[in-house]
Backbone as CSV, one residue per row, in Angstrom:
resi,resn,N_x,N_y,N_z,CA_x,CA_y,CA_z,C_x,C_y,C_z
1,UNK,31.898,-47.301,20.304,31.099,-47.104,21.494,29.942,-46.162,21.166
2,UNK,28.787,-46.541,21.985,27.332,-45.645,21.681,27.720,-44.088,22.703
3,UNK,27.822,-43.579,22.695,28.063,-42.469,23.658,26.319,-41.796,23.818
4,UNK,25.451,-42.209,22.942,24.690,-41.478,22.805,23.469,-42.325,23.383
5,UNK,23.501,-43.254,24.030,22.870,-44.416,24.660,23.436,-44.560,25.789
6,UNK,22.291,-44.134,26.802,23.053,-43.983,27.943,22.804,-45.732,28.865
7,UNK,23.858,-45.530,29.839,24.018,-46.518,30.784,23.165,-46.914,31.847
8,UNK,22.285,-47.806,31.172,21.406,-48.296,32.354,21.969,-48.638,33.653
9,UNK,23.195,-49.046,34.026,23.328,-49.456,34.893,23.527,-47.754,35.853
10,UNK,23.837,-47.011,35.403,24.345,-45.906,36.263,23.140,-45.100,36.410
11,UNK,22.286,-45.376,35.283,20.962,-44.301,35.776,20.558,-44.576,37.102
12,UNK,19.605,-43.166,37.383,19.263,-42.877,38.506,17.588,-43.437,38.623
13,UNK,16.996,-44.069,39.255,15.823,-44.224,39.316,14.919,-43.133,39.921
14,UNK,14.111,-42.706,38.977,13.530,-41.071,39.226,12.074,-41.395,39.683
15,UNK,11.768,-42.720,39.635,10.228,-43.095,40.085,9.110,-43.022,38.737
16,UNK,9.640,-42.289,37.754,8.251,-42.170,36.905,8.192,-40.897,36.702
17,UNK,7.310,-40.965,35.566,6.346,-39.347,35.481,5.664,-39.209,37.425
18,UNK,5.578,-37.816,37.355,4.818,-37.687,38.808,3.198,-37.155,38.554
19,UNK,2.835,-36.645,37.167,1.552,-36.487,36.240,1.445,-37.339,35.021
20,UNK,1.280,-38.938,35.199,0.985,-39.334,34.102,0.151,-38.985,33.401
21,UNK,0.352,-38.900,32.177,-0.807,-38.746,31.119,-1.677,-39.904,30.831
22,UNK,-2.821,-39.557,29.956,-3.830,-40.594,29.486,-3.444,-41.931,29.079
23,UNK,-3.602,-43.186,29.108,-3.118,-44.309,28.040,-3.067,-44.313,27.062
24,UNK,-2.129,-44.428,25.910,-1.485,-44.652,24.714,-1.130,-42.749,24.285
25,UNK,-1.347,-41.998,25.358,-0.511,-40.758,24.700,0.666,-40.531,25.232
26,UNK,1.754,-40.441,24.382,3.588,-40.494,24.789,3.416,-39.029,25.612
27,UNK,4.252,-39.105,26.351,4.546,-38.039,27.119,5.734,-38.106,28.404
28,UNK,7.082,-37.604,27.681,7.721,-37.569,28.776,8.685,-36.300,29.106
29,UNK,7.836,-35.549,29.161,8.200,-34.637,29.281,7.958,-33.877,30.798
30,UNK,8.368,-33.169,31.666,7.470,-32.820,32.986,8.675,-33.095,34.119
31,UNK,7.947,-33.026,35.252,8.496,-33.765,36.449,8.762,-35.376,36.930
32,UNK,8.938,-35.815,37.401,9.417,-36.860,37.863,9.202,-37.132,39.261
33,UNK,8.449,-38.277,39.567,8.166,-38.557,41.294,9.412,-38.014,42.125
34,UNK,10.582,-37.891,41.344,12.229,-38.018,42.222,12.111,-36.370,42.296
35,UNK,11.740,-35.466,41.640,11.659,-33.897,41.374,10.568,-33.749,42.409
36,UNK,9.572,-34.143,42.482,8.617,-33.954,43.195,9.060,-33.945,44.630
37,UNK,9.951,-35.107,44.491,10.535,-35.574,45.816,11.418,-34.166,46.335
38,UNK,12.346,-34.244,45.600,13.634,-32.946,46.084,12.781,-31.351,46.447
39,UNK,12.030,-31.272,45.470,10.932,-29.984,45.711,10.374,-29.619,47.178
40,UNK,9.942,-31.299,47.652,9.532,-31.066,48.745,10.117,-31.599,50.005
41,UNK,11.587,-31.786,49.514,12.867,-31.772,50.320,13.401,-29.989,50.684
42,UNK,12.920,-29.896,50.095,14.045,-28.006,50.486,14.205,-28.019,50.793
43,UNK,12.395,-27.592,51.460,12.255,-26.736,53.557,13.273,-27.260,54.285
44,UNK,13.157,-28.719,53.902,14.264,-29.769,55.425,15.590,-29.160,55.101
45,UNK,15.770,-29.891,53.676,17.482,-29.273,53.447,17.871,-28.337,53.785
46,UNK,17.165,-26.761,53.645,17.224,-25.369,54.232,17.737,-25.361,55.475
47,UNK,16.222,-26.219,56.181,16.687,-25.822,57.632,18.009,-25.908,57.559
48,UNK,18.045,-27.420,57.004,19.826,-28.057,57.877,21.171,-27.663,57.752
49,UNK,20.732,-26.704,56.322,21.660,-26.042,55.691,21.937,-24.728,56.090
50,UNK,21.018,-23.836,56.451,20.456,-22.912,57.820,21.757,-22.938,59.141
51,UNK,21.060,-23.852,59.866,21.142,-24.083,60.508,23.551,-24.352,61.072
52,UNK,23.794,-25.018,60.048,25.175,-24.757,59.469,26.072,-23.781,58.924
53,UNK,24.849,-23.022,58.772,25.130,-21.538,57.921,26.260,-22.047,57.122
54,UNK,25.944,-22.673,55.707,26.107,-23.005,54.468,26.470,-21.535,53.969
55,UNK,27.468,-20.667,53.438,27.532,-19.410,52.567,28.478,-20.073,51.179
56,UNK,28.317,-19.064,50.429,29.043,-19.496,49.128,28.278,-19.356,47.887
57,UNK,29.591,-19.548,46.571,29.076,-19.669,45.774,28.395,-21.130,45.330
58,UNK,29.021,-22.073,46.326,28.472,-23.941,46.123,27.516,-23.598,46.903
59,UNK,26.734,-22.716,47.607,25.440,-23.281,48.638,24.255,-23.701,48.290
60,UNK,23.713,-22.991,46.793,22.650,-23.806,45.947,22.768,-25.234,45.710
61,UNK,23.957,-25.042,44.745,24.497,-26.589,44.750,24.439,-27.754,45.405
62,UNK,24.768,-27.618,46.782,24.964,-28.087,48.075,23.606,-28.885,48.411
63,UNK,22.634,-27.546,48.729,21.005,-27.568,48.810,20.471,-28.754,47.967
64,UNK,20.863,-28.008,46.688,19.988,-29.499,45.721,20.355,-30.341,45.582
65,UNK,21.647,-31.042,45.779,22.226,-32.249,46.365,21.475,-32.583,47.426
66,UNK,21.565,-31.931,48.881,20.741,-32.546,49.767,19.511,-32.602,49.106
67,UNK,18.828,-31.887,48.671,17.238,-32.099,48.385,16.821,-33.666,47.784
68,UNK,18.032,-33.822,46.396,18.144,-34.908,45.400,18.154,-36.067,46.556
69,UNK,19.386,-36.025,47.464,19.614,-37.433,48.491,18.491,-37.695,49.176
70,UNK,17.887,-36.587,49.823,16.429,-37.121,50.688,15.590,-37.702,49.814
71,UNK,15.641,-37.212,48.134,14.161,-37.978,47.432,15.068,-39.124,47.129
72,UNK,16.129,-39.045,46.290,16.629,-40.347,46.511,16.372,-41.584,47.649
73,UNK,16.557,-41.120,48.994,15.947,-42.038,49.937,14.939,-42.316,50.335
74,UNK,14.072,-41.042,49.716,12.143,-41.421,49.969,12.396,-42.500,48.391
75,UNK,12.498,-42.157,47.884,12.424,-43.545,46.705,12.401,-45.064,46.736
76,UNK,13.952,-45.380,47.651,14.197,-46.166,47.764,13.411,-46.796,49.071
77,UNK,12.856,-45.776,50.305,11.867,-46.458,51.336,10.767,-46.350,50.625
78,UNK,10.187,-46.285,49.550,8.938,-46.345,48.751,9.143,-47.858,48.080
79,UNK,10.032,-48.078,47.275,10.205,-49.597,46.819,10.310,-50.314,47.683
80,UNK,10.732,-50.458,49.446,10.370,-51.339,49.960,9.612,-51.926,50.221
81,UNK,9.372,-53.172,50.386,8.010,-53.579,50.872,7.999,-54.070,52.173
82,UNK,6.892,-53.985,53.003,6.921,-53.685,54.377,7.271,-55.191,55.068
C-alpha cells in the first residue's frame, strides 16, 4: 500500500490557491479559497459560539470546525450553478 499518496476520494475540496501566481510559475504554497473561506467565517462562528458560551480546552477546536463547515458550505454553494 502507498501510504504516502493520498486518497483522492476522501480529500477535501479547498477551491484552489486563493492568490494565484503568474502562468507557468509552480506555486503551492499559501492559502486556499477554503482558508480564505473559514478566516472569514470566525466573526459568525464566534458569535454562535458566544452566544452558547462554548468554554474549554476544545473551544478553539470547536470554532475552527465551525469556521471549516461554513467555508466548506460557501464552497459547495459556489460550485452550484444557478
Amino acid at each position: 500500500m502507498n501510504d504516502h499518496i493520498p486518497d483522492v476520494t476522501k480529500m477535501i475540496n479547498d477551491g484552489g490557491p486563493a492568490y494565484p501566481t503568474p502562468a507557468g510559475v509552480q506555486h503551492n504554497d499559501g492559502m486556499t479559497i477554503r482558508d480564505v473561506f473559514a478566516a472569514a467565517a470566525l466573526p459568525v462562528a464566534w458569535k454562535a459560539y458566544e452566544s452558547f458560551a462554548v468554554i474549554g480546552d476544545n473551544a478553539n477546536q470547536e470554532l475552527a470546525k465551525a469556521a471549516y463547515q461554513i467555508a466548506d458550505a460557501m464552497l459547495k454553494a459556489k460550485e452550484a450553478k444557478p
